[in-house]
C-alpha positions in Angstrom: 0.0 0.0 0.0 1.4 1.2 -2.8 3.5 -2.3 -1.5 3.1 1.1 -1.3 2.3 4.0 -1.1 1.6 6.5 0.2 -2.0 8.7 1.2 -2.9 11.3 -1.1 -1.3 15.0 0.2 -3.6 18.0 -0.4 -2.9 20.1 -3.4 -4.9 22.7 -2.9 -1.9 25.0 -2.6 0.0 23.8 -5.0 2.2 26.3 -7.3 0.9 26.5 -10.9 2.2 23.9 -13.4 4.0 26.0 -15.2 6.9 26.7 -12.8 7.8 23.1 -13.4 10.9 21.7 -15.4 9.0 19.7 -18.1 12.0 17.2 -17.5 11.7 16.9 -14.0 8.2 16.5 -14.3 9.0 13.4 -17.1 11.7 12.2 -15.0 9.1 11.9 -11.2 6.4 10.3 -13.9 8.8 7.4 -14.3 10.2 7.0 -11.0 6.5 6.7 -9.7 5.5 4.4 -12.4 8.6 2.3 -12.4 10.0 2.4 -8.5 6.2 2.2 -7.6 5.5 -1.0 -9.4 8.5 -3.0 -8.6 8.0 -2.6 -4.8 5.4 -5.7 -5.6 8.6 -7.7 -6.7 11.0 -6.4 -4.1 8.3 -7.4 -1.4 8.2 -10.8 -2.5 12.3 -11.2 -2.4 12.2 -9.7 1.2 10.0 -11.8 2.5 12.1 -14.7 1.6 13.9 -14.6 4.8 12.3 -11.8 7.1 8.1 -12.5 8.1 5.7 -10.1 6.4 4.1 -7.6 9.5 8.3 -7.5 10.5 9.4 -6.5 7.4 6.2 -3.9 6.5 7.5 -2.7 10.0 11.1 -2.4 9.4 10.5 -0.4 6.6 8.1 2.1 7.3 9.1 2.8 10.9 12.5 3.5 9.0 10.8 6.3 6.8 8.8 7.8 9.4 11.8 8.2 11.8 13.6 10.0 9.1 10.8 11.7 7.4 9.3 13.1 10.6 12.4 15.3 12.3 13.4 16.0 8.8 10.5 17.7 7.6 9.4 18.9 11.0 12.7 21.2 10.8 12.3 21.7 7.2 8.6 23.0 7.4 8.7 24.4 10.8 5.1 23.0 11.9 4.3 22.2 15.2 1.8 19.5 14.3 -1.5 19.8 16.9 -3.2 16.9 19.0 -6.0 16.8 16.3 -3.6 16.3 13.8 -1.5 13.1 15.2 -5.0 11.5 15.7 -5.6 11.7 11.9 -2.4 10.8 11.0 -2.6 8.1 13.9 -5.7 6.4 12.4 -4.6 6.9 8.9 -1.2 5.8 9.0 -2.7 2.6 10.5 -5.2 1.7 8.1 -3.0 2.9 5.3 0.4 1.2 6.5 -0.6 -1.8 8.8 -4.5 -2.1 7.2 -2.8 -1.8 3.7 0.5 -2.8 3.8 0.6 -5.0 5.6 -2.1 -7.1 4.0 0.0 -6.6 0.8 3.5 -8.2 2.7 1.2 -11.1 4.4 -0.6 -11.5 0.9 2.5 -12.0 -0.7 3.2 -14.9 0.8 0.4 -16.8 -0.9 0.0 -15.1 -4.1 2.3 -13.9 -6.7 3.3 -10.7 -6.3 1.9 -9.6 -10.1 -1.2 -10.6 -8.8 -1.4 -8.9 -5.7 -0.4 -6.1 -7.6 -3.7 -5.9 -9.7 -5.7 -6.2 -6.4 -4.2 -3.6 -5.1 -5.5 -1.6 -7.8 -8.5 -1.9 -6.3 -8.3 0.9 -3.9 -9.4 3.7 -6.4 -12.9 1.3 -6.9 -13.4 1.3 -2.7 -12.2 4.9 -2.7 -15.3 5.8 -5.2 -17.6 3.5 -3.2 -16.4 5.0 0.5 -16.9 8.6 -0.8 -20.7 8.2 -2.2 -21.3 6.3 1.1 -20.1 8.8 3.6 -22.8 11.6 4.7 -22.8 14.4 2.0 -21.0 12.2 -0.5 -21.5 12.6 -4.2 -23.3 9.5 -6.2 -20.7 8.3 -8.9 -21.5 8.3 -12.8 -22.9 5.5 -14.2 -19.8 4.8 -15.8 -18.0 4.7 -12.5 -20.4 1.6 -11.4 -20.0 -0.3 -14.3 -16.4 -0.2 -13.9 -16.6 -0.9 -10.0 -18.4 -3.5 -11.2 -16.2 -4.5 -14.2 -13.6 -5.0 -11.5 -15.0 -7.1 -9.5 -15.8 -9.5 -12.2 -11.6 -9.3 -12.6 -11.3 -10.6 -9.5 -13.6 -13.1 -9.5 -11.8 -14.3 -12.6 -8.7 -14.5 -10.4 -10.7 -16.8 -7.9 -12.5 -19.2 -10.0 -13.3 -21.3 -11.5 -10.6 -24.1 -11.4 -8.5 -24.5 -14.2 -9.3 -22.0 -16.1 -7.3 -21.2 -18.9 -4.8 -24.0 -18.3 -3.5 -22.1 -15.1 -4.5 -22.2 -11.3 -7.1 -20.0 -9.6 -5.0 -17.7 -6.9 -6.2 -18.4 -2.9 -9.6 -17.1 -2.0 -8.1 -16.1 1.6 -5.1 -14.4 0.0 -7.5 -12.2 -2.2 -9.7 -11.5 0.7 -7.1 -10.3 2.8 -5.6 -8.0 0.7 -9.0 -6.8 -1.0 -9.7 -6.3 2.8 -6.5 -4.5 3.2 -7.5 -2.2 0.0 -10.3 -1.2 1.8 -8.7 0.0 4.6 -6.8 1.9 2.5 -8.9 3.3 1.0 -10.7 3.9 4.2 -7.9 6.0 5.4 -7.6 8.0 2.1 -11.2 9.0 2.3 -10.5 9.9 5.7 -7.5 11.7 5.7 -9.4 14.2 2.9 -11.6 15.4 6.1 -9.7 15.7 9.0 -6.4 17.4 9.9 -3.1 17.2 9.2 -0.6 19.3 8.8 0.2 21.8 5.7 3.4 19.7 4.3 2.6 16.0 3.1 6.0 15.1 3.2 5.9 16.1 7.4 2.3 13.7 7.6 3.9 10.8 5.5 6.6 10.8 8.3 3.6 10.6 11.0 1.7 8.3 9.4 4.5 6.2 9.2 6.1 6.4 12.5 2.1 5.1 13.7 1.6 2.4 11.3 5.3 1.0 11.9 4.4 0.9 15.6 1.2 -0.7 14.7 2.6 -3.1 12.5 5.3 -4.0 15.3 2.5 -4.7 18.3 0.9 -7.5 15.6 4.1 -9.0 14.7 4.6 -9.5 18.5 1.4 -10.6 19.0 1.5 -13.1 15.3 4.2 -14.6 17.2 6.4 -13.4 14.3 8.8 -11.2 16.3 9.3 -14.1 18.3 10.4 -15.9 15.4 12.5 -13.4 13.8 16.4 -13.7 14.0 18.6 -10.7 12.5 21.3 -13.2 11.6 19.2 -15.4 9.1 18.4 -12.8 6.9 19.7 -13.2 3.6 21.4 -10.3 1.6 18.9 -10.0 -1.2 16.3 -9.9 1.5 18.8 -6.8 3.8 19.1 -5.1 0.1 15.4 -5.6 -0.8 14.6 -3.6 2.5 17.2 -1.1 1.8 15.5 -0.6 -1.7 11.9 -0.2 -0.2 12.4 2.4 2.1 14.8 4.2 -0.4 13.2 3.9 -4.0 10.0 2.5 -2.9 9.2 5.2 0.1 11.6 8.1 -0.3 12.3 8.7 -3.7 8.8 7.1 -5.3 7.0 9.1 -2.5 8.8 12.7 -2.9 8.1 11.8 -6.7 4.7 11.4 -6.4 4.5 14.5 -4.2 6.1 17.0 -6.9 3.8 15.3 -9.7 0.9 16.2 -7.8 1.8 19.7 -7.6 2.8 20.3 -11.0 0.6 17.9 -13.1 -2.9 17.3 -13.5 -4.4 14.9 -11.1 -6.0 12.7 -14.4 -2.7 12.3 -15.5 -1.2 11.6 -12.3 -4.0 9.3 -12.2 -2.4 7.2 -14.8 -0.2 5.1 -12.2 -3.3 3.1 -10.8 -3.0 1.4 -14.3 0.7 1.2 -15.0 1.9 0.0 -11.9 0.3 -3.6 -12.1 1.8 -4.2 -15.5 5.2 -3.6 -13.9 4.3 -5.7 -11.4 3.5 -8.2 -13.5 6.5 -7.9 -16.0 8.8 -8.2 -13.2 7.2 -11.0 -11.5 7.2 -13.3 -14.8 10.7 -11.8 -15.7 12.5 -12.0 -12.8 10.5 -13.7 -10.8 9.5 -16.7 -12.6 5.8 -16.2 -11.7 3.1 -17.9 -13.8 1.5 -15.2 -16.6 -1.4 -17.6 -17.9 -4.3 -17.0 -19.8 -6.6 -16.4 -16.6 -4.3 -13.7 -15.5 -3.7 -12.0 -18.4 -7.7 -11.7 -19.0 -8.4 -10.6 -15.3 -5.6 -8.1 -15.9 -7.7 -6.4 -18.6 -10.6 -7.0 -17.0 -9.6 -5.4 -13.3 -7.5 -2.1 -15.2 -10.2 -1.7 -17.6 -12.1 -0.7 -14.2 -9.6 1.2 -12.9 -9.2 3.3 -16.1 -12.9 3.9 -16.5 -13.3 5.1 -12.6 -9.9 7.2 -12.5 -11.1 9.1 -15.7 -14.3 9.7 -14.7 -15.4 13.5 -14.4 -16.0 14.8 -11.6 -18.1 17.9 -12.1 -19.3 18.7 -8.1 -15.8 19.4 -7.4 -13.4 22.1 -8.3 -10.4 21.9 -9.8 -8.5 23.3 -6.7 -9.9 20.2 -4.1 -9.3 17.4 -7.3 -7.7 14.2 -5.3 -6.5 11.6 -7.1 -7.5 7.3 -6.1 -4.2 5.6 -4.2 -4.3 2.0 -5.6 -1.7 2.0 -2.9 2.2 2.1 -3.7 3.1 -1.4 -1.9 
């Protein structure tokens, strides 16, 4: 949750688009698209010797110990009581909810896979906002894709041996479809309630409270327990290293920039790219199974997500316009 990433920031105070460098602009595109999407992959080769919720833990109490004094100094804000409690709740349903569902997941479904469910976020996000009091009733065409993607994943799940390849585990998808809509949950929520003026500073909050809250469960999982430093391999140390450096820092601070200097459609465009890097990566490098059922759930589930993240949205103005988190992992 979005393996990665990250809440949606405010941009309602965004400097215009033109005082961007078009290059820079290009070059934070491809970091989010690219160091986004592999976090699925680099996920998968962590948790070859570290246990999910400890390694979801490592690596975002990691970001939010050096996001948070860093851009406390930098911005000067003195965040307020209200504003811990929203980052408190929303850094645990985006960071343990999310996540962690996605590190768990990953150990019972390819990481390609649990990439496209992840995409699901922006179809809960749409659902969430019409159900919350005062919320706006989607476009026709933003049902048929909520419902267009749900008919992906039930491709995913059944029947048996379809196409030639295995169906993916039910409990797997329903964790991290779970997981999704806690994220989701937490972006919704986050769009209402306080938090401070710099994303960069409430990334680092969120963070420091969903790696605390990803630590209590590992203790309580029993997988803390289990845990030795000393077995952990060195693609697993250097897959770490990656996440909390490509996937949190520099995808993140990416992601940030493109939101105030792009348009939030385009910015939009990630929901849909970063599965299929996910799922190049995990049949290129990873050896992971890209069968017939796959590939047509694929289409099916970023169909969806193309037809809800391009909706208009005429009740809103162009100043509040938020963009859907399928969640960097």
């Amino acid at each position: 949750m979005r393996s990665s990433p990250a809440p949606t920031p405010p941009i309602a105070n965004s400097p215009t688009h033109a005082s961007a460098s078009p290059t820079l602009v290009l070059v934070c595109f491809a970091a989010v698209y690219l160091l986004w999407g592999s976090t699925f992959y680099f996920i998968r080769i962590g948790l070859q010797s570290i246990p999910p919720f400890v390694l979801s833990a490592t690596r975002h109490t990691t970001m939010g110990l050096t996001f948070y004094p860093v851009f406390r100094l930098i911005s000067r804000e003195k965040p307020t009581w209200a504003q811990w409690r929203t980052a408190a709740l929303t850094g645990v349903l985006f960071f343990l909810c999310g996540n962690g569902a996605v590190s768990w997941s990953e150990t019972r479904l390819p990481s390609g896979v649990t990439a496209l469910l992840v995409a699901t976020v922006s179809l809960w996000m749409v659902t969430l906002d019409w159900l919350r009091p005062g919320g706006a009733r989607p476009a026709p065409r933003v049902l048929f894709g909520f419902a267009l993607g749900f008919a992906g994943i039930a491709l995913l799940v059944g029947p048996a041996h379809l196409g030639g390849s295995e169906r993916i585990s039910p409990f797997g998808a329903l964790v991290l479809i779970l997981g999704s809509l806690g994220w989701a949950a937490g972006s919704i929520y986050s769009r209402h309630h306080p938090l401070p003026h710099s994303p960069l500073l409430a990334v680092g909050m969120q963070s420091l409270a969903g790696g605390i809250g990803l630590w209590i469960v590992a203790f309580f999982t029993g997988q803390l327990h289990a845990f030795h430093p000393a077995q952990v391999t060195l693609p697993s140390a250097l897959s770490v290293l990656y996440l909390v450096v490509f996937g949190s820092a520099i995808g993140f601070s990416a992601y940030v920039y493109i939101l105030r200097h792009s348009t939030a459609s385009r910015v939009a465009t990630y929901a849909f790219v970063n599965p299929m890097v996910a799922l190049f990566l995990g049949w290129f490098l990873g050896g992971e199974p890209l069968g017939l059922r796959t590939l047509l759930a694929a289409g099916t589930i970023l169909a969806a997500v193309l037809l809800v993240v391009t909706a208009p949205h005429g009740h809103a103005a162009p100043a509040e316009e938020e963009v859907p988190v399928p969640g960097e992992a």
